[in-house]
C-alpha positions as CSV (number, residue, x, y, z in Angstrom):
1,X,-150.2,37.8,-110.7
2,X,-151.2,34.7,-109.1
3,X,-148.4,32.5,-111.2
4,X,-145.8,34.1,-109.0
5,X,-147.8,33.7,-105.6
6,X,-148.4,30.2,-106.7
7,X,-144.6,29.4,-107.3
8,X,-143.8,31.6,-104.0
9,X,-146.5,29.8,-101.8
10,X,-144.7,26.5,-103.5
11,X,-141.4,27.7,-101.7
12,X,-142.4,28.5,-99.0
13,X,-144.0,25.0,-98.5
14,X,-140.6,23.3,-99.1
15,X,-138.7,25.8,-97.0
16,X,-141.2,24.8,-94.4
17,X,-141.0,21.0,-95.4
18,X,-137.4,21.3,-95.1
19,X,-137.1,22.9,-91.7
20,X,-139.4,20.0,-90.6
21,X,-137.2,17.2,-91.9
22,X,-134.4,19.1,-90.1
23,X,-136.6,19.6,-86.6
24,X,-135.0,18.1,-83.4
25,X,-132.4,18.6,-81.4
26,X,-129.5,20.4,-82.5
27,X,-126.6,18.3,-81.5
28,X,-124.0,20.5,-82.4
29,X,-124.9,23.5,-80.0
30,X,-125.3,20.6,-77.6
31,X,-121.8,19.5,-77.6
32,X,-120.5,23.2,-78.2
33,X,-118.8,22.5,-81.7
34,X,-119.5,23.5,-85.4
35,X,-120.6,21.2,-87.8
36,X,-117.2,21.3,-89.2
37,X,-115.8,19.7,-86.3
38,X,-113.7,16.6,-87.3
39,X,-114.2,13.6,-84.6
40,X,-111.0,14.4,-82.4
41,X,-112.6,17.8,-81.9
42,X,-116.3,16.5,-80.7
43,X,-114.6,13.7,-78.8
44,X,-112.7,16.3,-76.9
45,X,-115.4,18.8,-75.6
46,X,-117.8,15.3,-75.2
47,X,-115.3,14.9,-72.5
48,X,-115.1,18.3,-71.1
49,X,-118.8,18.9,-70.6
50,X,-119.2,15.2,-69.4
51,X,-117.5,16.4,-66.4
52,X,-119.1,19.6,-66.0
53,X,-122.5,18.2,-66.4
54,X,-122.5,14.7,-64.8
55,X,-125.1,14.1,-62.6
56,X,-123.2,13.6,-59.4
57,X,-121.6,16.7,-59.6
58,X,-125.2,18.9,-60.1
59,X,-127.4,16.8,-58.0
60,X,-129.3,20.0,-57.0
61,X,-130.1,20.7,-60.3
62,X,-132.8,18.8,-61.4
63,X,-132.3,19.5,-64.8
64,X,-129.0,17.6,-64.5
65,X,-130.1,14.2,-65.8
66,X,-131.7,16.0,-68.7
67,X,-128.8,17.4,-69.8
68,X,-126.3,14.7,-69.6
69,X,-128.9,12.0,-71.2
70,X,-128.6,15.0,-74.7
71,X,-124.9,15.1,-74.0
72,X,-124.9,11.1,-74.3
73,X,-127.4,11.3,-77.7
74,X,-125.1,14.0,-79.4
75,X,-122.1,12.2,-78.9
76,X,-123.6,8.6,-80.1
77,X,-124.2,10.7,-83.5
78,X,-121.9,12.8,-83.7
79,X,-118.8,10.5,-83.0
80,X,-120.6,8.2,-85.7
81,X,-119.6,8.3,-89.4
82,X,-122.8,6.8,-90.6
83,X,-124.7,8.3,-88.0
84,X,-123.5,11.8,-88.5
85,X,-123.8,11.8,-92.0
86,X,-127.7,10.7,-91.7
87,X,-128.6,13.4,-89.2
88,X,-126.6,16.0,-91.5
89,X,-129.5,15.5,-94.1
90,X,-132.3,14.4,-92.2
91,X,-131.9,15.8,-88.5
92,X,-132.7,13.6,-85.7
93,X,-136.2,12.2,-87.6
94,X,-133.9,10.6,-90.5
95,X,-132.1,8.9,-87.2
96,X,-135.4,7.7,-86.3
97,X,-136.5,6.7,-89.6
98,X,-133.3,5.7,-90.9
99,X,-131.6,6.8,-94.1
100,X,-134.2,8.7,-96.3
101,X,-131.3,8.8,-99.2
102,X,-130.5,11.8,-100.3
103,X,-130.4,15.7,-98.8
104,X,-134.0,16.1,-98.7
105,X,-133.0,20.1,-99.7
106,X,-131.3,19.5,-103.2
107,X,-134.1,16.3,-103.6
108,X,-136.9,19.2,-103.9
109,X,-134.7,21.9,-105.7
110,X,-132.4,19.6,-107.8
111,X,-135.1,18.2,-110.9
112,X,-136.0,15.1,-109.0
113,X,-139.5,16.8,-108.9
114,X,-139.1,17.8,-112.6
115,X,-139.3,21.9,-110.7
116,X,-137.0,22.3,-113.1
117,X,-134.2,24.9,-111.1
118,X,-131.2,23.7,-113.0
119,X,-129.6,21.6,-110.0
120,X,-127.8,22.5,-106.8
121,X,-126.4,19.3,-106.6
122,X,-122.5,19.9,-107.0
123,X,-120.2,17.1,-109.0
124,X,-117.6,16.0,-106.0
125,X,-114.3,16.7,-107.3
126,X,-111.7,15.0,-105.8
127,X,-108.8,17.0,-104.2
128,X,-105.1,15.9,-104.6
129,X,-103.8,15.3,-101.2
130,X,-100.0,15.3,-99.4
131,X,-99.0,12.0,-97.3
132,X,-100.3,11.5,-93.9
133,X,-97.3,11.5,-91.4
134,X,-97.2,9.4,-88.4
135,X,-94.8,9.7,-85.7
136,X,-94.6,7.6,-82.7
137,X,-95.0,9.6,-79.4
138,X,-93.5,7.8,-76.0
139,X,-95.9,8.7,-73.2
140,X,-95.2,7.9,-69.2
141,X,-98.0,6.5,-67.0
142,X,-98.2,9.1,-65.1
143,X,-99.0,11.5,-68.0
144,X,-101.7,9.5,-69.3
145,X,-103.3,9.3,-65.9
146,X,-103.3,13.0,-65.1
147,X,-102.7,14.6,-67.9
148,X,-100.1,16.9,-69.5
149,X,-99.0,19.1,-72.4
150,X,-95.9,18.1,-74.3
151,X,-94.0,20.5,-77.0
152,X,-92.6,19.3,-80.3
153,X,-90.9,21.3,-83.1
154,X,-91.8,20.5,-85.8
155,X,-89.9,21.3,-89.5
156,X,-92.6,21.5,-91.9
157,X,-92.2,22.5,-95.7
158,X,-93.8,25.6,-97.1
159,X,-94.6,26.5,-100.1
160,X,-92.7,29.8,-101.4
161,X,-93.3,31.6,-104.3
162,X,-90.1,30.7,-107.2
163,X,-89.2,31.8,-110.6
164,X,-90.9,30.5,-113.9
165,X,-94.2,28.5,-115.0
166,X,-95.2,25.1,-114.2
167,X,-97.8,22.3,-115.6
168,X,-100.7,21.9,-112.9
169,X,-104.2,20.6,-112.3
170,X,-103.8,18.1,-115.2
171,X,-106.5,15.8,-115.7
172,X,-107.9,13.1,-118.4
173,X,-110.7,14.8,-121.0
174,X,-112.9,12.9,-123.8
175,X,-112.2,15.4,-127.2
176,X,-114.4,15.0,-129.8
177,X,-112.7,15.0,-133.8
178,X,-115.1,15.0,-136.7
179,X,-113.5,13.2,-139.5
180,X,-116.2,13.8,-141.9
181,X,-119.8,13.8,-142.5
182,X,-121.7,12.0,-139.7
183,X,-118.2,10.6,-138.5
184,X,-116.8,11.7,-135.1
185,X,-114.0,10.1,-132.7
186,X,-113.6,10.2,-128.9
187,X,-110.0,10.3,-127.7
188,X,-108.5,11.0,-124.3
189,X,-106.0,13.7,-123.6
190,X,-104.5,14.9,-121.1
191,X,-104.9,18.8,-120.9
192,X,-103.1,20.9,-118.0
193,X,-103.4,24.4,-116.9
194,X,-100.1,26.5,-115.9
195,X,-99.9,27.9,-112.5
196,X,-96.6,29.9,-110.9
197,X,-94.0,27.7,-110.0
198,X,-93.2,27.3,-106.1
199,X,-91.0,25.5,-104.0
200,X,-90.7,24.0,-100.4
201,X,-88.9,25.8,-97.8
202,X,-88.8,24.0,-94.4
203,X,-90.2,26.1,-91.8
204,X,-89.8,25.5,-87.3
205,X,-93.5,24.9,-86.0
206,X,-94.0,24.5,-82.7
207,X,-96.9,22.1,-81.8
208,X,-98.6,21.4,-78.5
209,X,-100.1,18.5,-77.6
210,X,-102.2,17.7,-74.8
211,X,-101.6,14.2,-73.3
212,X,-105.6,13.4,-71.8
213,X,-106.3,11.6,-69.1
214,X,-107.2,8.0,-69.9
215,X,-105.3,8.2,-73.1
216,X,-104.8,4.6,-74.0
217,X,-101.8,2.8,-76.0
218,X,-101.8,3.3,-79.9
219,X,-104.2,6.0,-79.6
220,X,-103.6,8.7,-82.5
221,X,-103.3,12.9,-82.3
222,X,-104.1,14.3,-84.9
223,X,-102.8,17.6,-86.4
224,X,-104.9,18.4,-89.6
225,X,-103.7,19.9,-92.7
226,X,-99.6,19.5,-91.1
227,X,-98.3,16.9,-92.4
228,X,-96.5,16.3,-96.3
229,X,-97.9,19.1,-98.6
230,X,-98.6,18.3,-102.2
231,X,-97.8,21.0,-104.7
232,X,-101.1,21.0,-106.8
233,X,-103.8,20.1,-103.3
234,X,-104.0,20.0,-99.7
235,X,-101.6,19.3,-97.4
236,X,-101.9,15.4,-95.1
237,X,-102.5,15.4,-91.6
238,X,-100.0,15.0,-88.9
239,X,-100.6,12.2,-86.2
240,X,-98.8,11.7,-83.0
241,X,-99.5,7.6,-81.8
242,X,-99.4,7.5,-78.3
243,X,-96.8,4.9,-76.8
244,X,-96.7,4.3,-73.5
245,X,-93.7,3.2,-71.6
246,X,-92.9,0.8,-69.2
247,X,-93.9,1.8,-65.9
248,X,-91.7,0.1,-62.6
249,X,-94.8,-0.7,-60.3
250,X,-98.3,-0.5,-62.2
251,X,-99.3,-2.3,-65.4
252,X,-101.7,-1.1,-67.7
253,X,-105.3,-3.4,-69.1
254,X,-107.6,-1.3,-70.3
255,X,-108.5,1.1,-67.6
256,X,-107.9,-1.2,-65.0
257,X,-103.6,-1.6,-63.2
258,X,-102.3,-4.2,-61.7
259,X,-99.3,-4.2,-59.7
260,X,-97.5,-7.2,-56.8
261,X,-96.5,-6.5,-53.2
262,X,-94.1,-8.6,-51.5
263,X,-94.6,-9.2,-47.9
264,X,-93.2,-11.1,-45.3
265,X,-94.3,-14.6,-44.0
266,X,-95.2,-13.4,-40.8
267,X,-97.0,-10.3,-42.8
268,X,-98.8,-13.1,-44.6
269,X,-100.1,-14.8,-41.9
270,X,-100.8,-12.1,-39.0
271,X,-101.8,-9.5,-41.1
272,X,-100.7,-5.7,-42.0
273,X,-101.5,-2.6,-43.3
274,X,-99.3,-0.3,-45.9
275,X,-99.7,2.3,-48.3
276,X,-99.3,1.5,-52.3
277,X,-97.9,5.1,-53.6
278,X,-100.7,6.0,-56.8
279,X,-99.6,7.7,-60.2
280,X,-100.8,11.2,-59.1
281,X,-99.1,11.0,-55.7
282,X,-102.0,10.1,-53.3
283,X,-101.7,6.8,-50.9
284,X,-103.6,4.2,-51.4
285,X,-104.4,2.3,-48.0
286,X,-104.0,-1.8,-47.5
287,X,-105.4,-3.6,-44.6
288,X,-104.9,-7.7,-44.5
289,X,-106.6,-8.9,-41.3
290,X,-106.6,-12.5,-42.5
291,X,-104.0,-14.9,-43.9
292,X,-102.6,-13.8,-47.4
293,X,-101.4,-16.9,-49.9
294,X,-99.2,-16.4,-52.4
295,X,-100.6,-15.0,-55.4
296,X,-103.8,-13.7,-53.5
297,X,-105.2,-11.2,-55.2
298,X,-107.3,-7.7,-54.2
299,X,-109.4,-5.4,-55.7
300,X,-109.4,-1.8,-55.3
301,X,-112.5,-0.4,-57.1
302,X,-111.8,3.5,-58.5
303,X,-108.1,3.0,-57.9
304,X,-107.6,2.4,-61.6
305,X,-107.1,4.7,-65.0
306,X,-109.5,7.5,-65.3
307,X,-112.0,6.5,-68.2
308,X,-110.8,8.2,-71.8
309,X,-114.8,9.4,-72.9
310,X,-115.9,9.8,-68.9
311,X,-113.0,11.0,-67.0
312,X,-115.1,11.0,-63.5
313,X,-115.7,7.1,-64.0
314,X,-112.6,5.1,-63.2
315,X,-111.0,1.5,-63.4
316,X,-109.9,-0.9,-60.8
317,X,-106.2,-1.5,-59.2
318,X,-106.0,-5.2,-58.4
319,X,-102.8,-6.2,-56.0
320,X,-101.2,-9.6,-56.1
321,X,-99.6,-10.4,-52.9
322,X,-96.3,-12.7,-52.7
323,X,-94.8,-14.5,-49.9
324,X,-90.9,-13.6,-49.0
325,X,-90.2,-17.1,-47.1
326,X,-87.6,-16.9,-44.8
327,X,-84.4,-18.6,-45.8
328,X,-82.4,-20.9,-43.7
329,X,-83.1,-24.2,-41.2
330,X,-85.4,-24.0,-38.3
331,X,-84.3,-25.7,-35.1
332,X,-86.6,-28.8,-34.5
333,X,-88.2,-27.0,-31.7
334,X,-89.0,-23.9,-33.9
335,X,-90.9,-26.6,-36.4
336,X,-92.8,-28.1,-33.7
337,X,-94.1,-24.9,-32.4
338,X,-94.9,-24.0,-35.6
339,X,-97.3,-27.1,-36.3
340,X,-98.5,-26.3,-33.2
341,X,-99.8,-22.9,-34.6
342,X,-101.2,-23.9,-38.0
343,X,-102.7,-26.9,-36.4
344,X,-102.2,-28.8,-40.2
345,X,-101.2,-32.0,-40.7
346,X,-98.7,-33.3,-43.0
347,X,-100.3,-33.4,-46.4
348,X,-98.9,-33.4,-49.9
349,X,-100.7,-34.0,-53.4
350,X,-99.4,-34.1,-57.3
351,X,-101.7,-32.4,-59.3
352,X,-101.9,-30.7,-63.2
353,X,-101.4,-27.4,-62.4
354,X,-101.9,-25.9,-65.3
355,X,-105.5,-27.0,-66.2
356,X,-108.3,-24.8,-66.6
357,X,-105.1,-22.4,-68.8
């Protein structure tokens, strides 16, 4: 008997070894997601919960920083390839260690140890896969600052069950001929299995996607497993690439707009208020006490896009004033009054403009 407690206390060791390795925080349940979730997916509720849980929107919970600070950490992981693929083996000590190499489970269990339990370890195979299709998506301003949810209809080719057999999952094998005593040659072939035969009826899908705020230019949508199929493997992945059109006041950088207000002379030079109309609808208040040049500029902090990973955080609108000079010839009287005003004296000066571009 004490073989078998040996080898069961040995188990239980490595179960507990293993557990270990994996110890820390569990950054899926963090971000609400299962490990399966593709990038999009933990992207999208890093996002959600970063407005539920930010800081300035709990600040009677003192727990508040807490929990946005782990919100922060599982998305640095999580949203990272190499990252993610680390603390999938090794939890959040292989993060602090860096890569141990490996999947410390199938290390013990797999013969590296010479334990001898035949391998877990499980030859990738590699999948046939349909084309990827991408389709361009034109996307107003507007939408990408406040969001919105946009129908397409999309045809997309099934596979139906048809008449007869068909050649399928054919593959490259080494076959062995002996030619004699002691005398053996290796040739490939190619060797194929026979599957039912289908065919691809075009079917009306109707997708929804969900324009984000703070969406930015070129950005992608993904729909998995929708787009080309391939008859012997998985189907590609459908992506939407955001385009955003041409808006008539506001220009897009980043998550900053800029737009120009024309004003009048006497504007320029007395001062005025106004009210710049905003993407959503609200007013946006301007007040000039002091002389405005052509080509001034201001700022307008938290007037600007709404942040694609932080939604409460926000860009800037910057204004650049012009002057609308009057037209026409002022009486002599009118031009002496008006040096009168400005107190300037007639000054000109040539200069390269264009230094410093």
């Amino acid at each position: 008997m004490a073989a078998p407690v040996t080898w069961l206390c040995l188990l239980a060791n490595l179960c507990l070894l293993f557990l270990h390795v994996l110890a820390g925080r569990d950054f899926y349940a963090v971000l609400g997601v299962s490990r399966s979730a593709d990038t999009y997916q933990i992207k999208r509720a890093y996002r959600k919960l970063a407005k539920e849980l930010h800081p300035d929107k709990n600040q009677d919970d003192p727990e508040a920083e807490a929990r946005f600070q782990n919100l922060g950490a599982a998305y640095e992981v999580l949203s990272d390839k190499e990252k993610r693929k680390i603390y999938d083996k090794h939890g959040e000590e292989g993060l602090k260690q860096g890569d141990m190499r490996g999947d410390p489970f199938t290390s013990f269990f797999g013969g590296d140890f010479g334990f001898g339990f035949g391998g877990v370890r499980e030859q990738d195979r590699e999948i046939p896969r349909g084309g990827d299709v991408v389709l361009d998506l034109d996307v107003t301003l507007e939408e990408l600052y406040n969001g919105n949810f946009v129908e397409v209809l999309r045809y997309k080719p099934v596979a139906k069950a048809a008449k007869g057999k068909r050649k399928c999952n054919c593959r490259t094998e080494m076959v062995t001929q002996q030619l004699g005593p002691g005398r053996f040659s290796m040739t490939q072939q190619q060797v194929c299995d026979e599957c039912p035969n289908i065919r691809f009826v075009p079917e009306e899908k109707l997708l929804e996607i969900e324009i984000e705020p703070g969406m930015r230019d070129d950005q992608e949508y993904p729909f998995v497993a929708e787009g080309e199929p391939h008859i012997d493997g998985e189907p590609g992945d459908l992506r939407f690439r955001i385009q955003q059109t041409k808006h008539a006041r506001f220009e897009r950088r980043g998550d900053d707009l800029y737009t120009n207000v024309t004003v009048t002379l006497a504007d320029a030079l007395t001062g005025f208020e106004m009210d710049i109309k905003h993407l959503d609808g609200h007013m946006v208040h301007i007040v000039r006490d002091k002389i405005t040049w052509p080509g001034a500029r201001m700022r307008k902090p938290m007037e600007g896009m709404p942040n694609y990973e932080n939604n409460n955080v926000k860009g800037s609108l910057y204004i650049t004033f012009d002057i609308d000079f009057p037209k026409g010839v002022l009486t002599e009287e009118d031009k002496k009054g008006i040096k009168e005003i400005l107190k300037q004296e007639s000054k000109q000066a040539v200069y390269n403009g264009l230094q410093g571009y």
